[in-house]
C-alpha positions as CSV (number, residue, x, y, z in Angstrom):
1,X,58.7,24.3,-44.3
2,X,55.2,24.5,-44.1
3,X,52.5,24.4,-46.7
4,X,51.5,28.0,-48.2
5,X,47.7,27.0,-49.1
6,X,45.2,29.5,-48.2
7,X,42.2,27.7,-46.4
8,X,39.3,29.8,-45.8
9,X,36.0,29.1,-44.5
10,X,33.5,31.0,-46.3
11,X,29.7,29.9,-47.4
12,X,29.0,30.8,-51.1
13,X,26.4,33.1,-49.8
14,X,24.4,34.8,-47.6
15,X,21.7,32.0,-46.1
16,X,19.4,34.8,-44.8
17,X,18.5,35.0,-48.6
18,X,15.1,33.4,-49.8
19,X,15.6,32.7,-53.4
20,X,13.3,34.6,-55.5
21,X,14.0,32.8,-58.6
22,X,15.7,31.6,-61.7
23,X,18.2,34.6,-61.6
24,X,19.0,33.8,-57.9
25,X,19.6,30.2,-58.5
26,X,21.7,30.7,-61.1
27,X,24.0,33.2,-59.2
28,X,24.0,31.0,-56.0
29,X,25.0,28.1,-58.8
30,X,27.6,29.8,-59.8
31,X,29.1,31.2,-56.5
32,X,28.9,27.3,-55.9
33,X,31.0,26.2,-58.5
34,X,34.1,28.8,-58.2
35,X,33.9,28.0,-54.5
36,X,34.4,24.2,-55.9
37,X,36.7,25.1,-58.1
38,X,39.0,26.7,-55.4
39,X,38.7,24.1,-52.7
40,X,40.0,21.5,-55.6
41,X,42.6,24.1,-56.3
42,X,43.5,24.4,-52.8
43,X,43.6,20.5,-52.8
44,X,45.4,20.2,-55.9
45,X,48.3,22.4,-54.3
46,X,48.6,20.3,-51.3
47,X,49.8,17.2,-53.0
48,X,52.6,19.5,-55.3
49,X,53.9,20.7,-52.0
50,X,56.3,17.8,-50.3
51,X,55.5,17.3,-46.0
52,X,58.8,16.8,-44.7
53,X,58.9,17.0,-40.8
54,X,56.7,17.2,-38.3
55,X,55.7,20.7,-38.4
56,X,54.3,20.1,-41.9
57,X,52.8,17.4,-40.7
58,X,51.0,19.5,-38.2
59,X,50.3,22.2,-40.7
60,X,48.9,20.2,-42.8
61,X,46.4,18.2,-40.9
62,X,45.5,21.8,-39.6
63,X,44.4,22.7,-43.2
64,X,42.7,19.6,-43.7
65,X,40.4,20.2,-41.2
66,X,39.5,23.4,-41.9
67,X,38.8,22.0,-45.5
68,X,36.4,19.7,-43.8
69,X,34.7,22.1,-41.8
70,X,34.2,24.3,-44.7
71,X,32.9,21.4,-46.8
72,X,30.5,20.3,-43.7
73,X,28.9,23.9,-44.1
74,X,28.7,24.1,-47.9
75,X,27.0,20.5,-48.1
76,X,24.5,21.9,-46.1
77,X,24.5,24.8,-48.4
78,X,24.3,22.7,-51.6
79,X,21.5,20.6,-50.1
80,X,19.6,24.6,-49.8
81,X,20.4,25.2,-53.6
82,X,19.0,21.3,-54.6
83,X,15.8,22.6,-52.6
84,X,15.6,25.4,-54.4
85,X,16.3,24.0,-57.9
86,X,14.0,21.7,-57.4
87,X,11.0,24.4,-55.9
88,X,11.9,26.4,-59.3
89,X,11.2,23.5,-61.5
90,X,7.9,23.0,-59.7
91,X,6.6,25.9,-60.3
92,X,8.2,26.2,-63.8
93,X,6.4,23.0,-64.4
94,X,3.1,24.2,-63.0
95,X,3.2,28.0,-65.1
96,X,3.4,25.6,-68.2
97,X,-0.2,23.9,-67.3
């Protein structure tokens, strides 16, 4: 009996967006936590759930790589929000001067 984990890969948001400020940042932040949140869910689930034969096996390492895949694109995506955090503070730091 297989593993019942849903593994989707979806980005935390649309990367055609240019962020236009603090508001955005903070939305993108949070759309990049819960999509943390689930992924260590998702992970969490898959050690209470006991691989028995090969099929499991099989199903498992399939999940696995689609968790890796999904975290390949969001560490890209993180990366995008550092930028951005960091282009906020700039010019938060340079509208105090």
């Amino acid at each position: 009996m297989g593993s019942s984990v849903r593994v989707d890969h979806q980005p935390f948001h649309n990367p055609s967006k240019s962020p236009p400020g603090l508001e955005w940042f903070r939305k993108e932040k949070k759309s990049f936590g819960d999509w943390l949140t689930e992924k260590e869910t998702i992970l969490t689930e898959m050690t209470l759930v006991r691989v028995e034969t090969k099929d499991d096996i099989l199903s498992r390492a399939k999940e696995l790589k689609v968790l890796e895949q999904d975290l390949e694109v969001q560490h890209k995506e993180f990366d995008r929000l550092n930028n951005a955090a960091q282009a906020l503070a700039n010019s938060l730091n340079q509208n105090q001067y």
